[in-house]
N, C-alpha and C positions, 0 to 999 in steps of 0.2 A: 244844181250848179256846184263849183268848185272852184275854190281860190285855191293856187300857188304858190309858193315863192321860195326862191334859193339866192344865196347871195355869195360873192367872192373880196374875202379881206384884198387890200392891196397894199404895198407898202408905202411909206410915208412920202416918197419921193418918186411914187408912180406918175408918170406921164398923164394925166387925165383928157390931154387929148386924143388917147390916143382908144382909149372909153368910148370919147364922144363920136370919134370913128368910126369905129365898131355898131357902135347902136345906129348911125344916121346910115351904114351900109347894107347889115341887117335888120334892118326895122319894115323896111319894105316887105321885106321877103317874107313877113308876115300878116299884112295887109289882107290877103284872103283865105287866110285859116280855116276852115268849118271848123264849127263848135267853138271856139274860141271868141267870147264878147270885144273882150279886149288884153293886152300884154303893154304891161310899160318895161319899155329899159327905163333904169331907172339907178342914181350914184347919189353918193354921200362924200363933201372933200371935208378932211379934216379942219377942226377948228369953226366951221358953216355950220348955223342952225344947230347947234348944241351934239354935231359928231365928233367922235371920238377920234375917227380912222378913216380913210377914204376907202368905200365900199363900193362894186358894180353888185349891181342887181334886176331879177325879172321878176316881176307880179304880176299872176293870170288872173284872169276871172271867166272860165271857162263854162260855157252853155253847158258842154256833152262831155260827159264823162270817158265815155269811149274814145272821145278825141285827146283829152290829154293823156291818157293811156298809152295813145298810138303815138303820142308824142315822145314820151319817156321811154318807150323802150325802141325809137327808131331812130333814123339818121340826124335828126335834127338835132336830138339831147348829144349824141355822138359828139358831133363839135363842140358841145361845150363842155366834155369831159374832156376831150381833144384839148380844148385852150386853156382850161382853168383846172381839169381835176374834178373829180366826181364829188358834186355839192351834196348838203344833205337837205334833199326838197321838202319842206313843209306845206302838208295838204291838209286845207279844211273844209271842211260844208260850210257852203254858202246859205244863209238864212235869209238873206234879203239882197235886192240892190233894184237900185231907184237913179235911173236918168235924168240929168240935169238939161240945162238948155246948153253949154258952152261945149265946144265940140275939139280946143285944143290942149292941151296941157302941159304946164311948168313944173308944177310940183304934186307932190305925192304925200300923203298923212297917213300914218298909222298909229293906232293907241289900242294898247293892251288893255282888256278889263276882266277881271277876276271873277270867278262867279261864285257866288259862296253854297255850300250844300245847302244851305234852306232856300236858296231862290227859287220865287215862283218864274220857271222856267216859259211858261205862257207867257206871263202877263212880260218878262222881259223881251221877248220876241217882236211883241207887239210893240215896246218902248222903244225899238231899237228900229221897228217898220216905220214908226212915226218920224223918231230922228230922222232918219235917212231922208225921208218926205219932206222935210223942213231943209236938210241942207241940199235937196236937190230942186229947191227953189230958188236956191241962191244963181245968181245972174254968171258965177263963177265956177258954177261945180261942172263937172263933168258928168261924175259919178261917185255914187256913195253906195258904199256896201258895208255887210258884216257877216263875217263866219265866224262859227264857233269852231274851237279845237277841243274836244271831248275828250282827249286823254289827258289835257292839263284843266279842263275847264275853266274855259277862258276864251272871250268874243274878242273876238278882231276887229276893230272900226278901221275903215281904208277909206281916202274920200281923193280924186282926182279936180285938182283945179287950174284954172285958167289964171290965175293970180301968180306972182312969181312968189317967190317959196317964202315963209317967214319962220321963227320959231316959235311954237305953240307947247307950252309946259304941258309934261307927261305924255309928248306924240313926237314918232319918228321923223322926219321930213326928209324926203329925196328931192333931188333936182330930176326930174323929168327929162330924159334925152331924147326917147322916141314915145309914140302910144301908137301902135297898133289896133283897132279897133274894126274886124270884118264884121260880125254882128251883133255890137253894139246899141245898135238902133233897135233890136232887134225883144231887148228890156222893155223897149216904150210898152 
């Protein structure tokens, strides 16, 4: 598996509906992806949940590698170089993700964690297969994942929930505008 994401700054007096547009028009047309678990559209308004700037953004959590390959370099990425300008997409390995029961989602969490050279890089995998188990118990997850980015070494925690978004010290929070989800189910 393989997480994604690219994101576009916006300026301070961007239209954010016009965002919420965009993602409720194209979000569909994602809906039966192969290889792809799931994609959030996904924003940040300034001053909300401790952002700095109003951001759009996509986070994949792709089955098949070949599939997001096929995405990036075909017509689909096309548009969104077309509307926004060529992002620069951050891909990681996916180390884990674990299905929750809640099947909609508002908000989105991300927390950076550092990996120091002496980690037992085992026994963290494991820790991080457990988290994910515990908060995919939660009545409100959707999904909880983690990849690592090996060139900075450093896990990625992403968790999607059904709760409306709050701030949570040392984690990103988006507002959820669409989730896409073809094989999703497909984790259980």
């Amino acid at each position: 598996m393989l997480t994604m994401q690219y994101s576009h700054r916006l300026p301070a007096d961007y239209d954010l509906q016009l965002i919420r547009r965009r993602a409720a028009e194209r979000g569909p047309l994602w809906d039966d992806r192969q290889g792809l678990a799931c994609k959030a559209f996904v924003a940040t308004e300034k001053d909300r949940h401790g952002a700095n700037g109003n951001l759009y953004a996509s986070v994949y959590l792709w089955r098949d590698i070949s599939a997001a390959t096929a995405f990036l370099t075909g017509e689909s990425f096309q548009g969104v170089i077309d509307s926004f300008g060529r992002p620069q997409v951050h891909t990681w390995l996916t180390l884990d993700a674990q299905l929750g029961p809640a099947r909609e989602a508002l908000a989105l969490y991300e927390e950076v964690v550092p990996l120091t050279a002496s980690a037992d890089r085992q026994q963290v995998l494991n820790l991080e297969i457990e988290r994910n188990r515990l908060l995919a118990d939660s009545s409100d997850t959707v999904v909880a994942w983690t990849a690592l980015d090996p060139d900075a070494w450093q896990l990625l925690r992403f968790r999607l929930s059904a709760a409306a978004a709050q701030t949570l010290e040392g984690q990103s929070v988006y507002e959820v505008l669409y989730l896409a989800q073809p094989e999703l189910e497909q984790l259980r």
